[in-house]
C-alpha positions in Angstrom: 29.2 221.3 198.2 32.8 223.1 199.1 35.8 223.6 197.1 39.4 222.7 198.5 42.6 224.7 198.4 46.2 224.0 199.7 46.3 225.5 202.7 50.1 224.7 203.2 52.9 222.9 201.8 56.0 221.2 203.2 59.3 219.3 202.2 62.3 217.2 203.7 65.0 215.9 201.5 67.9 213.8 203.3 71.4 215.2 204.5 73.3 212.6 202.3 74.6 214.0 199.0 75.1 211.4 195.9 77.0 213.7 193.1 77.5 213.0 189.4 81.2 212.5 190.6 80.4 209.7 192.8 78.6 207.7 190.6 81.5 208.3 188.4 83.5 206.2 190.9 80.9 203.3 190.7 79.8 202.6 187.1 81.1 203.8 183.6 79.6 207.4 183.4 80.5 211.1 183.6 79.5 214.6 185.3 79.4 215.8 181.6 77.2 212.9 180.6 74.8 213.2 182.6 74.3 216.7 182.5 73.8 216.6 179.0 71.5 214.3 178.8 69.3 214.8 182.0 70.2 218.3 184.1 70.9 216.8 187.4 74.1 217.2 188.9 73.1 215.6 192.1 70.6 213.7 194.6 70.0 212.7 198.2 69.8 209.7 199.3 67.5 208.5 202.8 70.4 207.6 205.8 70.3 203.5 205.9 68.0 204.2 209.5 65.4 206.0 207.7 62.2 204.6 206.0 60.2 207.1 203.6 57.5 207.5 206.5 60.6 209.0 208.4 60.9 211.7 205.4 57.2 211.8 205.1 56.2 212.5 208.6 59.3 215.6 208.4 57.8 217.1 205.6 54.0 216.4 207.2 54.8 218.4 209.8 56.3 221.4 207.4 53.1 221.5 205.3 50.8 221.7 208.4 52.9 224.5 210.3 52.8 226.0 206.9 49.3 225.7 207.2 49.0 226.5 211.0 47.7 223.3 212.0 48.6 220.3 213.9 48.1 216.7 213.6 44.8 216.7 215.7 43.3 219.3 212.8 44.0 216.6 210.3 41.0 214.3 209.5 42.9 211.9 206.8 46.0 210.8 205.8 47.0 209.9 201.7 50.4 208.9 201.3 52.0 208.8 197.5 54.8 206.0 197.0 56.3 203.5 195.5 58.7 202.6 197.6 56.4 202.2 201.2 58.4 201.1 204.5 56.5 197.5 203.7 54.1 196.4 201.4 51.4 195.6 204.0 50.6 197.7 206.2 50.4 201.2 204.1 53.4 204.0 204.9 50.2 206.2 205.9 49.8 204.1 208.8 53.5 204.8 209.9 53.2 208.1 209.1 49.7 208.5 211.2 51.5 207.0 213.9 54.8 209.0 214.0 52.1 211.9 213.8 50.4 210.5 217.0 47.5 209.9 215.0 45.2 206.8 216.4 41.7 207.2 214.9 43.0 209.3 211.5 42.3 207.4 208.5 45.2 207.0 206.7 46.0 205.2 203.2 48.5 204.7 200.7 48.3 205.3 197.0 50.4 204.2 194.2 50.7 206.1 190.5 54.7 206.7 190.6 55.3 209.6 189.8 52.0 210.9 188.9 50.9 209.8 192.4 50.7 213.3 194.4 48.2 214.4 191.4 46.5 211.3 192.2 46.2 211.9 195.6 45.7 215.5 195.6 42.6 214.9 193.5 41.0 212.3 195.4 41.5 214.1 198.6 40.2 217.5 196.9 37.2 215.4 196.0 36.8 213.9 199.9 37.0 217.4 201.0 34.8 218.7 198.5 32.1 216.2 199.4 31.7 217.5 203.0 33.6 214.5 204.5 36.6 216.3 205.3 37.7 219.5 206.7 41.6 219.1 206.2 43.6 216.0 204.8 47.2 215.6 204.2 48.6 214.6 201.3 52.1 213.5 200.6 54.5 212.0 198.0 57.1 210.4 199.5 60.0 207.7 197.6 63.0 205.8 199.1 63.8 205.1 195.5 68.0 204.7 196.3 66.6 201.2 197.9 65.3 200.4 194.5 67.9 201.6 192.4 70.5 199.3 190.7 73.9 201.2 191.2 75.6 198.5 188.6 72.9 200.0 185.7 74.5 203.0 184.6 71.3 203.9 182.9 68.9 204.1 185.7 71.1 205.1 188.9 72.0 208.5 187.6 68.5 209.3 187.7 67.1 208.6 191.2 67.0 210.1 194.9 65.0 210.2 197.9 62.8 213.2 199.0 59.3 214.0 200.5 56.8 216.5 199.8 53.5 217.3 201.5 50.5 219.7 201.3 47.5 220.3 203.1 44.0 220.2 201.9 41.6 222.4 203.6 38.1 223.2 202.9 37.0 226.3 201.5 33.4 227.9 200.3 32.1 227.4 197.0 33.7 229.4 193.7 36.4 231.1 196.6 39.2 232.8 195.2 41.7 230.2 196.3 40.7 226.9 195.1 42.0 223.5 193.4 39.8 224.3 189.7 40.7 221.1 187.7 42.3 217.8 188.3 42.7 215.3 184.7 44.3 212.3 185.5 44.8 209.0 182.9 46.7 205.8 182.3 47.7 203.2 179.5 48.5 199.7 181.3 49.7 199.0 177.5 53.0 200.8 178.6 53.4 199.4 182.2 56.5 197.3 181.2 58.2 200.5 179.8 59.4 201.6 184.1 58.2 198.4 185.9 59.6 196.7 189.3 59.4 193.1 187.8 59.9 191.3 190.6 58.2 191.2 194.1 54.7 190.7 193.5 52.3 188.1 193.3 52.8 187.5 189.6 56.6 187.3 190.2 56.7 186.7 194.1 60.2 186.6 195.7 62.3 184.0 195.1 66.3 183.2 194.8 66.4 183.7 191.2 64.6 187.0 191.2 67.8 188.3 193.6 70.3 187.3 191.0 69.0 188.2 188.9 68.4 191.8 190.0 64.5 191.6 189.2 64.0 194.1 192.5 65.4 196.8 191.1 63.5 199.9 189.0 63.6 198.8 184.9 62.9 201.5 182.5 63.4 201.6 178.9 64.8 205.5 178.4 64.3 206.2 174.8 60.3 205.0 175.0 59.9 206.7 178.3 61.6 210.1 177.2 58.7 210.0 173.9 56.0 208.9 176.4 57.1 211.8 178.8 57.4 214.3 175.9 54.1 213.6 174.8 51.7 213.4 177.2 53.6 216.5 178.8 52.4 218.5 175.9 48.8 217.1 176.2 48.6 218.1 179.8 49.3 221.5 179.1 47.0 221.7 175.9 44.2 219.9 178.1 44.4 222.3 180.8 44.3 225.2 178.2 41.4 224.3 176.4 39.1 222.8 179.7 40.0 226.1 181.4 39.3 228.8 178.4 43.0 229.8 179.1 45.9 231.0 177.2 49.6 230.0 177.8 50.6 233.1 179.2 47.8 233.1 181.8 49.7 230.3 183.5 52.4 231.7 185.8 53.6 229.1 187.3 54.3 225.2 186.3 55.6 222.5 188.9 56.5 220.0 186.2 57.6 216.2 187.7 61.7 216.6 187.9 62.9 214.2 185.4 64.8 215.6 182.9 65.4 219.5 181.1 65.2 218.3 177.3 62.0 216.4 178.1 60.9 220.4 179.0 62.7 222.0 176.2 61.1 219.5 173.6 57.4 220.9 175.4 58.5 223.9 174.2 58.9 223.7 170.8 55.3 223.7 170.7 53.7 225.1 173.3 54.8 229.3 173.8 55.9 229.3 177.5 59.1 231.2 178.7 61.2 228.6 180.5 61.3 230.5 183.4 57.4 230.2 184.1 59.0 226.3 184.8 60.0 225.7 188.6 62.3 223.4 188.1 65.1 222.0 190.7 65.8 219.0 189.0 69.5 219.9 189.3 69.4 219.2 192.9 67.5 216.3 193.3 67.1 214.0 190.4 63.9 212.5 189.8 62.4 211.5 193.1 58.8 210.1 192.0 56.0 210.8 194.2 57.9 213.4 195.6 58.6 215.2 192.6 56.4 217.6 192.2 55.2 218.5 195.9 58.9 219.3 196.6 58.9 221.8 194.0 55.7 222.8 195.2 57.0 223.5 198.5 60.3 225.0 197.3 58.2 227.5 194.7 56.4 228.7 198.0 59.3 229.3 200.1 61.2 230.9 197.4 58.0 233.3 196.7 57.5 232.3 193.3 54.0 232.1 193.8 51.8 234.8 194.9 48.5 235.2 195.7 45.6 235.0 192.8 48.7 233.3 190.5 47.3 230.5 188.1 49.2 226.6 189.1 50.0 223.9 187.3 50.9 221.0 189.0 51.6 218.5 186.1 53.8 214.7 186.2 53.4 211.7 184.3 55.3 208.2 185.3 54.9 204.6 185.5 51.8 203.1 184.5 51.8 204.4 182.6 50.2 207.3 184.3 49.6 211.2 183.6 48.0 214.3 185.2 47.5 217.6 186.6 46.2 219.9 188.9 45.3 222.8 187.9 44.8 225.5 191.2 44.2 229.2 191.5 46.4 230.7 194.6 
């Protein structure tokens, strides 16, 4: 048996820029609003020629030349989304290919934004098996093709991003080293952030256009609870399965969504805020992508240093919830 570490990390977020004073141009809402209420002040949004393995495959190839690898090193391919170039075949397998890969195994898999915990822990535990020597994971979203810019409630929250990082084999108890992963779901709150339409319960059809069934649904006031909640219990969990105290975490990637679900954490759990690498602000809430951008971002920005405790922590559709718990 092995254990894994991130070996390297990488991000790409698109040129475009969507403000809070744009969307005040298309539906009934404010810079002020939305600040308030959320943090973000801005978003990028994919150019109409790119497809999210387009952002994925930039921010592929920052994580491995983080990692000082290239594509041939790579031995697997897990790409996070929800919103994949097409629903058969996987992103991964656009991704592989844009990577040159032809014999890489390469998959998609979909928690929303919980989905880069997802994937890193099932690639840590490929690795960890022997299987694997290095495997790529990345969260990726196009969510500005699923976003309804007539629902004032939903478009402010949403932009396009990818994030990536490198799993790479390591020896047993190293000093670098993915500890814990925790990952759950409750399919009793899957209609609280659902696509409704597009499946094979409610395939395609004229009526699911017009009626704007393609678009991301969420109910915010249930979501905000269910975000609050489980963010708290991700933190407590990883306290108590780790024999830890909050201030031996240093860092937290928490999923972007919004500050106040943060600040309500707070209230009962004793972390300084700044111990949160947040960048929210910039980018909105970009799923999948969420937290390995912030990852990536924490990296570049040396806010994470060598023997440092990381939690990587998101919860999402699903509904769905985890963390990753890693010693740099």
């Amino acid at each position: 048996m092995y254990d894994c570490l991130i070996s390297g990390t990488g991000a790409y977020v698109p040129e475009r820029l969507l403000t809070n004073f744009d969307l005040e141009k298309m539906v009934e809402t404010s810079d002020e609003w939305i600040v308030q209420r959320t943090g973000i002040r801005e978003r990028r949004i994919a150019d109409p020629s790119q497809a999210t393995s387009d952002l994925a495959i930039k921010a592929a190839h920052a994580a491995m030349n983080s990692a000082g690898l290239t594509p041939r090193d790579i031995e697997a391919v897990i790409v996070c989304t929800i919103s994949p170039d097409t629903y058969m075949p996987a992103c991964a397998v656009y991704v592989a290919r844009g990577l040159g890969m032809t014999h890489t195994p390469a998959f998609d898999l979909s928690a929303a934004c919980t989905g880069f915990i997802y994937g890193v822990t099932v690639g840590s535990a490929l690795v960890r098996a022997g299987n694997y020597r290095h495997i790529l994971v990345i969260g990726a979203e196009s969510l500005s093709r699923l976003t309804d810019y007539e629902d004032r409630n939903t478009c402010i929250l949403f932009g396009d991003a990818a994030g990536a990082a490198v799993l790479t084999r390591t020896e047993l108890g190293g000093p670098s080293r993915i500890v814990d992963s925790y990952l759950c779901a409750d399919g009793n709150g899957a209609s609280l952030i659902e696509l409704p339409a597009g499946g094979s319960r409610v395939p395609t059809s004229r009526a699911t256009v017009e009626a704007r069934q393609h678009f991301l649904k969420m109910q915010g006031r249930e979501v905000f609870k269910f975000a609050t909640k489980s963010l708290i219990e991700l933190i407590e969990t990883v306290l108590e399965r780790n024999k830890l105290r909050p201030e031996d975490l240093d860092l937290i990637v928490p999923h972007q969504v919004n500050y106040r679900i943060i600040e309500a954490a707070l209230k009962k759990i004793p972390i300084p805020m700044e111990r949160f690498f947040l960048n929210l602000e910039q980018y909105g809430n970009t799923s999948a992508a969420s937290v390995p951008l912030g990852l990536a971002e924490a990296v570049e920005q040396n806010r994470v240093k060598r023997g440092d405790n990381v939690l990587l922590v998101a919860f999402g559709a699903g509904l769905t919830w985890g963390y990753n718990f890693l010693k740099w």
